[in-house]
N, C-alpha and C positions, 0 to 999 in steps of 0.2 A: 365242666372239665377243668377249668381253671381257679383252682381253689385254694385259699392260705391251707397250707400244710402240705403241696405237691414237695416241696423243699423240708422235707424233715431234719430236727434237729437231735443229735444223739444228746442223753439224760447225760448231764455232770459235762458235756462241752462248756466249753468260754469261746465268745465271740468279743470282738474290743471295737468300738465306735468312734469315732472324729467327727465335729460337727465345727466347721471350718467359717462362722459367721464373721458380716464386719464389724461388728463389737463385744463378739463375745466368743471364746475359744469352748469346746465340752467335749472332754473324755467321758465315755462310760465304758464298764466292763461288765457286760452280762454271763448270766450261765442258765441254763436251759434246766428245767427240773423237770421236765415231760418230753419223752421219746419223739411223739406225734401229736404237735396241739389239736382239739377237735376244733373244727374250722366253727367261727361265731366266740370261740371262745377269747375272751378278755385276757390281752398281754400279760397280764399279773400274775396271771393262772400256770403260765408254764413259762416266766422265765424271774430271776433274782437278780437285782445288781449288785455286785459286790465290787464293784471299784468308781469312785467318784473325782472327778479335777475338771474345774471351769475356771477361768478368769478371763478379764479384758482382755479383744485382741490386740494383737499390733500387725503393723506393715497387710493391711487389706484393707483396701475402697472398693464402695462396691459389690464388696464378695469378690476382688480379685485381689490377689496377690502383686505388692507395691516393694514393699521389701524384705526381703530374702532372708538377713540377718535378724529383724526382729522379728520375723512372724516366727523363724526359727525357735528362739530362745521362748515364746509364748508356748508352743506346741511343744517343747521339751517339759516344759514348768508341767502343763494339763497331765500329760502322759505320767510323767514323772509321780503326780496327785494319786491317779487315780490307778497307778502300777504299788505303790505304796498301801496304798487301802486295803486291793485285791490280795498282795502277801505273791506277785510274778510280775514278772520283764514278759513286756508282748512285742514282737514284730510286725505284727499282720492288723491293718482295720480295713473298716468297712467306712466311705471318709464323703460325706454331705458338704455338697458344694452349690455354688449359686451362679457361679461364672461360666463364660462359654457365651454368653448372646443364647441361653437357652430357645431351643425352637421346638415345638409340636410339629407332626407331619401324621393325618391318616389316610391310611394307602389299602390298598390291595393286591394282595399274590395268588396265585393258581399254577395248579398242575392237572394237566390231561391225563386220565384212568382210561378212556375206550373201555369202558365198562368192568374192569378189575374190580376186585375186591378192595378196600384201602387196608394200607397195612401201616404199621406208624413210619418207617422208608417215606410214602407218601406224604406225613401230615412232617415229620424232619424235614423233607426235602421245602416243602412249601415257608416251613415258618425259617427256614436259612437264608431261602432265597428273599425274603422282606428284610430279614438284619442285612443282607447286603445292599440292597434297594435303598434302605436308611441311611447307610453308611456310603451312598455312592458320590456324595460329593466330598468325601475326604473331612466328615465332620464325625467324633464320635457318638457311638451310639451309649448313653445312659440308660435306656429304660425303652425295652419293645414289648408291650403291652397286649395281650390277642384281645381282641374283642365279639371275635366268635367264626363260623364256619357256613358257608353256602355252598348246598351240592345240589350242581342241573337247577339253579334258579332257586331251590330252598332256602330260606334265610332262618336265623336260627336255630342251625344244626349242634347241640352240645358236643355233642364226641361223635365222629364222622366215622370212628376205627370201625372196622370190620361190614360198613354199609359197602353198597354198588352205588357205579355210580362212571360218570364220561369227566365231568370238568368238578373239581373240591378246590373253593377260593376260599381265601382267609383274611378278614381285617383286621389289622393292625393300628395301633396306637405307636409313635417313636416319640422320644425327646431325645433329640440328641444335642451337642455344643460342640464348639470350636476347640479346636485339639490342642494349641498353642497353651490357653490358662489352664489348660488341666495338666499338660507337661510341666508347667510350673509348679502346679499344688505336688504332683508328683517327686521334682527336686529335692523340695521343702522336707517332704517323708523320707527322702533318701538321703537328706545331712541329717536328717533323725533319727538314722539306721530305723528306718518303719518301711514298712509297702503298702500303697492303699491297693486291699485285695478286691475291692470295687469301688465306686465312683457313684452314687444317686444325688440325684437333685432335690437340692433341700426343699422345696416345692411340696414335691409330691411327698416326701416323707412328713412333714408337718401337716398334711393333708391324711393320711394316714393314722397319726397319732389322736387324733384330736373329731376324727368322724364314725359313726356307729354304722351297722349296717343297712340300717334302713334310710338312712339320709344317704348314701353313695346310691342305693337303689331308686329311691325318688327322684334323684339329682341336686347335686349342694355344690356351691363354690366357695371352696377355702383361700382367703387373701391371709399370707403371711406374712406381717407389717414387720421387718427386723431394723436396724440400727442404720444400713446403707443401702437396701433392696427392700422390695415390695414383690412376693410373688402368688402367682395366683395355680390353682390346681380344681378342677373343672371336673365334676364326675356325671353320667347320663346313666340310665340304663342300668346300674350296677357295675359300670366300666372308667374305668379313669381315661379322658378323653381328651384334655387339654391341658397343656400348664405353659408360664410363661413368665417373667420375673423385666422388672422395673429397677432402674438403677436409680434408687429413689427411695429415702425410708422415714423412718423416726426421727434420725438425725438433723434430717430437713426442719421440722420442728422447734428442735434444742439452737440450731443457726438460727434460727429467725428470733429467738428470744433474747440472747446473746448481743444482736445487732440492736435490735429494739431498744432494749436495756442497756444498755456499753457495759457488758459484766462479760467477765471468763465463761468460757463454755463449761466447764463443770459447772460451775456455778449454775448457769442456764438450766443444764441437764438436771439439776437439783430441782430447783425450781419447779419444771416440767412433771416430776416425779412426784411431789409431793403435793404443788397443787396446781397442777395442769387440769386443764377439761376440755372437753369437747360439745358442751355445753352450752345452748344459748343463752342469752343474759333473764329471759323470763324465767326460763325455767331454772339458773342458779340463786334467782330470788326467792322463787317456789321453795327451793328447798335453805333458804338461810343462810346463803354466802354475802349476802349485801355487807358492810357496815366494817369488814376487818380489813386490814392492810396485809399483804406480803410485804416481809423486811431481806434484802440481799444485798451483794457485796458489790461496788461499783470498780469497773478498772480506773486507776488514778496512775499519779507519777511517785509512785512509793509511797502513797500514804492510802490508810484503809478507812473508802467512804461506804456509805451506805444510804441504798435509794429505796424507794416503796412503791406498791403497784396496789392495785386492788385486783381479787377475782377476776372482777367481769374488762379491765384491761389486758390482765392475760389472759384469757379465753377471745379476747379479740384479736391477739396476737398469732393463738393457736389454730382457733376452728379453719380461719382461709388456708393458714399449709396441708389441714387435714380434709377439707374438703379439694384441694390441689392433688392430694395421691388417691383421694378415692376418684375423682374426676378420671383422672389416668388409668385407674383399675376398669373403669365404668367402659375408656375408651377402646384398652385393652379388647375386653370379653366385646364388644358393638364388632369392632376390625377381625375379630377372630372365629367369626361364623357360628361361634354356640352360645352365642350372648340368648337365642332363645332355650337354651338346651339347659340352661345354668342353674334352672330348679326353683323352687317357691322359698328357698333358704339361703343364705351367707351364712359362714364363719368367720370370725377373724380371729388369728392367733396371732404368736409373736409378739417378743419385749413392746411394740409399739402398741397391741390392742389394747394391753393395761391403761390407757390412759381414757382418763373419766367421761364417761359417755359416748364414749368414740360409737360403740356397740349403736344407741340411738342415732347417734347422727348419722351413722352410714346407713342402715335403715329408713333415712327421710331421703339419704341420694337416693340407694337401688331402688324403691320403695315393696322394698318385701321384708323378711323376717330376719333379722341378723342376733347370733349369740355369740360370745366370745368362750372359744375353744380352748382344755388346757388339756396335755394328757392323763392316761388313767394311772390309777394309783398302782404301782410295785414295789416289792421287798425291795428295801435297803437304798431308795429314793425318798429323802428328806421332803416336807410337805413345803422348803424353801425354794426347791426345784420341781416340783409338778407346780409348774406356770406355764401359762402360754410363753414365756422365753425359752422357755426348753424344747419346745416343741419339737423341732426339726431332729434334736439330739435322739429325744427315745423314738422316735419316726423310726428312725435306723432299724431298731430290732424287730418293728413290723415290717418295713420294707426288705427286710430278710427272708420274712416269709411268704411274700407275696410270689405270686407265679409270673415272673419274668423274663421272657427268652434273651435278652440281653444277658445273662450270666453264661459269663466265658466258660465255665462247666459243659455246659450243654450244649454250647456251639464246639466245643473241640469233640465230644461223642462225638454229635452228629457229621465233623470232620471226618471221623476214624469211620462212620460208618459206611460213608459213602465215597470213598479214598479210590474206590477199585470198579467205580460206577459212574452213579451221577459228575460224581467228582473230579474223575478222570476226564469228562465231557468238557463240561463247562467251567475246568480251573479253579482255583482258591476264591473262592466265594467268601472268605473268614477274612476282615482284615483285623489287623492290631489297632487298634485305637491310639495306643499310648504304652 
């Protein structure tokens, strides 16, 4: 019952994306060339992008918004890029965010039938009343997720419509976050003249881009390493079941190199980029890193020194910050009950998986199969941007199509539908997030 393409998109629409990271800002502007994608079928297949703008961000740690004026002028520049490219001025995204103290929550709701027939009134009423269950401690709701239907003790029930039946429960999937930084990101779009017309958690959208359908069905945990966060997105069953973000990233990294070295943090981050690893010292002999020097640029008092390192000292510098956030990812999924649920697979995406060998070495922590996720190829995305750095960004236009009762859409029907009913009972059930 819950299938990408419940959310159809009409041929020749534009949708416009925000991907809101701590070091890197990305517009994109898609357009839909198929009415109804057939569910399985590959992003490529039915949508084009035709607007592009990314650069460095400013004024965000963390993935939280610091300040106000520069993330501004960042997010005018991206939009600006990629409104230029498209050939149209957009006001409307769809805007991936990482703040909030993101939380997982799975729950259960039920409605008593006494033996009715179920009519979809019933299966509206049940999945309304878990968005407010989600939302009842005054945090928004991102992302409510169904994970399937039990009628009279049945588990496994696809589509409940039109059975019999005394009690129809429903579990649910939430993410929700803290309503505070998301009123900020919201500020942000509104000295933008923009509105974010939804809110997803970059999480689960790089999680999205970057997994096939038979790895969500098996069960796979995607760790998306970016510049200031670390987050992770948990699939069981064919179901997205957990996710959770680390205020912790790559950046970590680039500091500790910087410190090491007494060099600029670009510089650092250069360094890192070019010949970072994650690598232990046998195995960069194995493959012929021995015998060369790295040459960089030292901080001095006005004058320009320059110091040397070898591989395998920077990779000594690296591997402990890198096995420090996979530690934390490790402790993560242990404290969050699906550490056995997490599948015979890793992914890791994100600016941070690029760096050299990380893939094996996190594979000698979890000790299962790890491969580095990048997403799939689309019209009118340069092969500079299908990297694991973009992930989160084309996440977006899959997590457009996924089936999620958190879209304000379908929580105001099912207001309208039940206004003179249920409704009238037991009060505004719909709260405003933001």
């Amino acid at each position: 019952m819950f299938q990408r393409g419940k959310q159809t998109k009409r041929q020749g629409s534009r949708v416009s994306v925000l991907d809101l990271g701590t070091s890197k800002f990305t517009c994109l502007i898609g357009e839909w060339v198929e009415d109804a994608p057939a569910s399985g079928a590959p992003l490529g297949a039915f949508l084009k992008v035709v607007g592009v703008g990314h650069q460095r961000a400013r004024g965000m740690k963390a993935g939280v918004l610091v300040d106000l004026d520069a993330a501004e002028m960042a997010v005018r520049d991206v939009v600006s890029q990629a409104e230029k490219q498209a050939g149209e001025q957009i006001d409307n995204l769809v805007v991936a965010v990482s703040c909030g103290r993101l939380r997982s929550l799975n729950f259960s709701t039920s409605v008593g039938l006494d033996g009715a027939v179920i009519k979809q009134s019933h299966i509206d009423e049940v999945m309304v009343a878990g968005r407010d269950y989600a939302a009842d401690d005054g945090r928004a709701v991102l992302h409510l997720m169904p994970l399937g239907f039990t009628l009279d003790d049945v588990t496994g029930v696809a589509d409940p419509l039109n059975l019999v039946g005394d009690l129809l429960e429903l579990d649910l999937h939430a993410v929700t976050a803290d309503v505070s930084p998301l009123k900020n990101i919201a500020l942000l779009l509104d000295r933008c003249h923009l509105r974010a017309a939804r809110m997803m958690a970059s999480s689960y959208m790089s999680a999205l881009a970057v997994t096939d359908s038979s790895e969500i069905e098996l069960g796979t945990t995607v760790i998306d390493i970016g510049g200031g966060t670390t987050k992770l997105a948990l699939f069981a069953n064919g179901y997205f079941v957990h996710s959770d973000a680390l205020a912790v990233g790559g950046d970590l990294i680039s500091y500790e190199i910087a410190q090491s070295l007494n060099c600029p943090l670009q510089e650092a981050e250069r360094i890192k980029v070019l010949y970072g690893s994650a690598l232990g010292a046998q195995n960069m002999a194995e493959g012929g890193e021995q015998g060369r020097l790295i040459s960089y640029s030292i901080v001095g008092e006005g004058n320009v020194a320059e110091g040397q390192i070898s591989p395998e000292q920077l990779c000594d510098i690296i591997r402990p910050r890198v096995q420090h956030i996979l530690s934390l990812v490790q402790e993560r999924l242990n404290n969050s009950g699906f550490g056995a649920h997490s599948g015979q697979r890793m992914i890791l995406t994100g600016g941070g998986s690029q760096l050299n060998g990380i893939a094996e070495f996190a594979s000698e922590i979890f000790g299962k199969p790890v491969r580095i996720g990048a997403p799939p190829a689309i019209e009118g995305i340069s092969k500079e941007i299908l990297t694991p750095a973009f992930a989160s960004s084309i996440g977006l236009f899959e997590g457009l199509l996924s089936y999620d009762l958190a879209d304000e859409a379908l929580f105001k029907q099912a207001r309208r539908m039940h206004q003179n009913g249920y409704w009238a009972r037991m009060g505004a059930w719909l709260k405003e997030s933001f």
